[in-house]
C-alpha positions in Angstrom: 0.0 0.0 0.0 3.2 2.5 0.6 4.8 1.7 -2.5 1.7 2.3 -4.3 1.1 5.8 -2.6 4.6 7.2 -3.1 4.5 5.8 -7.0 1.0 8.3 -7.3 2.5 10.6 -5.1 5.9 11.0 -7.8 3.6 10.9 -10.6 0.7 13.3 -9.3 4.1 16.2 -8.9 5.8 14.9 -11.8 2.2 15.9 -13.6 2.1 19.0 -11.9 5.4 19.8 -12.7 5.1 19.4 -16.7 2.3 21.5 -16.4 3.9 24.6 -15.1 6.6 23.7 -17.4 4.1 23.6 -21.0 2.5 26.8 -19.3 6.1 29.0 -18.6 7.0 27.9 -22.3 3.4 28.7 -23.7 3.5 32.1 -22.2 7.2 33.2 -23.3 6.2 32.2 -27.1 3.3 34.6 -26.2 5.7 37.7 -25.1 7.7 36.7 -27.9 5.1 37.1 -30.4 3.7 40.1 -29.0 7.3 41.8 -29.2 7.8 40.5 -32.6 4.2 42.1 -33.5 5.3 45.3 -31.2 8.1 45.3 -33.8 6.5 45.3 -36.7 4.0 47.8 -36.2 7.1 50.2 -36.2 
């Protein structure tokens, strides 16, 4: 019963973790594109 708690435990943060991860690199494409745009309208 441990083992199988601490295996959903490490996959629940691992989760957790690749969705802050998607979501940082999913808002720096957004700054990026809004300086590129920024840029352009120049």
């Amino acid at each position: 019963m441990k083992k199988c708690a601490a295996l959903f435990s490490i996959a629940l943060f691992l989760a957790l973790a690749g969705c802050n991860t998607v979501k940082g690199v999913g808002q720096d494409v957004q700054k990026a594109g809004s300086a590129i745009e920024n840029a352009a309208k120049k």
